[in-house]
C-alpha positions as CSV (number, residue, x, y, z in Angstrom):
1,X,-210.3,28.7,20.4
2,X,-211.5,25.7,18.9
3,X,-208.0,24.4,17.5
4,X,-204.4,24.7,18.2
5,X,-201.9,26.6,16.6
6,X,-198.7,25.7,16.9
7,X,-195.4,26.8,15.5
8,X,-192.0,25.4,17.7
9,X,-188.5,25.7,15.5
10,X,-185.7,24.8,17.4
11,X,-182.0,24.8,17.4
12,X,-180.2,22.2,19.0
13,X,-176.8,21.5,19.8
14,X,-174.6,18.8,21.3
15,X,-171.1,16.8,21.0
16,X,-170.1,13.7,21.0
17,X,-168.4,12.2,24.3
18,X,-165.8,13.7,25.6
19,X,-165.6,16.0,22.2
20,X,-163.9,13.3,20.5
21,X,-163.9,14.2,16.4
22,X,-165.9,11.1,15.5
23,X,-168.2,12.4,13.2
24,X,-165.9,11.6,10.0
25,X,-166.4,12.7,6.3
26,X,-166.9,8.6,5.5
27,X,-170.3,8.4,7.1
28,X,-171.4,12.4,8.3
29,X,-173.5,12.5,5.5
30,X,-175.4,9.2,6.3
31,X,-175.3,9.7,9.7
32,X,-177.5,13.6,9.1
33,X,-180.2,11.0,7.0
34,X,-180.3,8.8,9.9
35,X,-180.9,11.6,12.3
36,X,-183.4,13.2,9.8
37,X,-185.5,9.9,9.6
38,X,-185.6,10.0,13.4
39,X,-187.1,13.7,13.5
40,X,-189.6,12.8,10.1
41,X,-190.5,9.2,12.2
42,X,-191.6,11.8,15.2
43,X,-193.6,13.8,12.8
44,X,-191.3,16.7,12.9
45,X,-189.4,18.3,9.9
46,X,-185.4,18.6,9.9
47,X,-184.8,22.2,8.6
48,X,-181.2,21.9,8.6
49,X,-178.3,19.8,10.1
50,X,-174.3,20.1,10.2
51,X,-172.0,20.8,12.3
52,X,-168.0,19.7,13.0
53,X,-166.3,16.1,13.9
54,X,-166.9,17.1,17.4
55,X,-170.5,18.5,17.7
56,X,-173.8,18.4,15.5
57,X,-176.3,20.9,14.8
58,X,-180.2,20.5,13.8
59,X,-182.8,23.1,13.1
60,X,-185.9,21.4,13.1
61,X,-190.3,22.2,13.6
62,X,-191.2,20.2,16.3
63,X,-194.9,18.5,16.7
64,X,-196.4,20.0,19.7
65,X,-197.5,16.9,21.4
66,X,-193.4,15.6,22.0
67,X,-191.4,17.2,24.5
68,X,-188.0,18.2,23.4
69,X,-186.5,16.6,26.0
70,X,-188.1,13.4,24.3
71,X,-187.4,14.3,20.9
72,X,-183.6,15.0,21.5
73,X,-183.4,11.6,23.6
74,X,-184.8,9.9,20.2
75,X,-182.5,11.3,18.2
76,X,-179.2,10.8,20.0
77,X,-180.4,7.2,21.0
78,X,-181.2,6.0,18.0
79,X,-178.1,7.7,16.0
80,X,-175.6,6.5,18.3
81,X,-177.1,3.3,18.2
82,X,-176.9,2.5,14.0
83,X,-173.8,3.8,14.2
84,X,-172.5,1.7,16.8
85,X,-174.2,-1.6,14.7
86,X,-172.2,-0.4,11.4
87,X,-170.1,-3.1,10.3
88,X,-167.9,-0.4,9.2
89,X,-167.6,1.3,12.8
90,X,-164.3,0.7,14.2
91,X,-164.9,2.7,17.4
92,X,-167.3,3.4,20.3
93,X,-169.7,6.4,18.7
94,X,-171.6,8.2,22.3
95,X,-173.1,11.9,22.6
96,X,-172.7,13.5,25.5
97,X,-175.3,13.4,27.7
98,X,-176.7,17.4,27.9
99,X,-177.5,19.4,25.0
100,X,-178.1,23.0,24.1
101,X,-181.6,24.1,22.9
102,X,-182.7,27.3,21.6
103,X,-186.3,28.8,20.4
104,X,-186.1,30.2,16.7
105,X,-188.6,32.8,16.0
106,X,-190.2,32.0,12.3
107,X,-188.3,35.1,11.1
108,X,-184.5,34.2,12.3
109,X,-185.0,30.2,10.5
110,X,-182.7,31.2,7.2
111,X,-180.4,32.9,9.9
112,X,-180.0,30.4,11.6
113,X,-180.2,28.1,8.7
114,X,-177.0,29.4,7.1
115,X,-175.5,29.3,10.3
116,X,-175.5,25.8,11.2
117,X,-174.4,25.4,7.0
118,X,-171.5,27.3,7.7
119,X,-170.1,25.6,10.8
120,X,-166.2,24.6,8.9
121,X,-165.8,28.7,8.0
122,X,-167.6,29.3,11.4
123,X,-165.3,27.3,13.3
124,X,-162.0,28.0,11.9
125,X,-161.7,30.9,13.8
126,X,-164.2,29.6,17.2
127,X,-163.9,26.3,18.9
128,X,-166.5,24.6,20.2
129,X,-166.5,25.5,23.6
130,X,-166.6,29.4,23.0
131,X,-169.4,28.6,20.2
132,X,-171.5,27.0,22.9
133,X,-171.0,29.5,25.5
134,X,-171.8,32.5,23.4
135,X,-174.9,30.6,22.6
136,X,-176.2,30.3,25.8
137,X,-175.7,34.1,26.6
138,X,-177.0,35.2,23.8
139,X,-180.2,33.4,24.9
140,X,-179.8,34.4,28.4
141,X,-179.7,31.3,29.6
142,X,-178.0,31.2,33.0
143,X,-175.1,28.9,33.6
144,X,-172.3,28.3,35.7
145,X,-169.2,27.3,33.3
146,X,-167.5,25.0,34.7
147,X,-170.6,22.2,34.4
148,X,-171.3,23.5,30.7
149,X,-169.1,20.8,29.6
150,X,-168.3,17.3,30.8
């Protein structure tokens, strides 16, 4: 083949330290921009994002040429950071340091897209944890529980 054709969506999850609700309704919505500039600045495209005070969600197309591993590291580096230099952040902002990363298949992205937008009605009835779990077996990944979480 004389090109390359690429096509990698991705859902990816992970919480802040220790689950602490710090993701507040003051500054979640600047926060998601900041995040999006750090997947556009990467040449990917932020699909969706949301989530909970506790956890964040992204859908994103990734560039073939950045590992995910890379990508992710960007995004929670360089959040965490702007939000730790706000003048208006009273408290220590971290993510944990894993993450949960799932392949999208082009014809599950508005699935998965109205997912991750309903993540209050979604979570009024699941917490966290059992969201994440059910996650990875639904993907069959394999995983012992009790080093899922921190």
């Amino acid at each position: 083949m004389a090109n390359s054709y690429v096509s990698l969506v991705v859902h990816v999850v992970f919480s802040t330290e220790g689950r602490v609700p710090l993701i507040t309704a003051d500054h979640r919505e600047s926060l998601y921009e900041y995040m999006g500039g750090i997947v556009r600045k990467e040449r990917g495209s932020l699909l969706e994002i949301g989530g909970m005070p506790d956890h964040v969600h992204l859908l994103a197309r990734l560039r073939a040429s950045l590992s995910l591993s890379e990508m992710v590291k960007q995004i929670k580096g360089g959040s965490s950071r702007w939000v730790n230099q706000s003048p208006s952040n009273v408290h220590y902002f971290g993510w944990q340091n894993g993450y949960g990363a799932f392949s999208v298949s082009e014809s599950q992205v508005e699935v998965v897209r109205r997912y991750i937008q309903n993540q209050e009605k979604h979570h009024a009835r699941r917490s966290f944890r059992s969201e994440m779990l059910t996650l990875l077996r639904k993907h069959r990944i394999e995983f012992e529980e009790k080093y899922v979480f921190d």
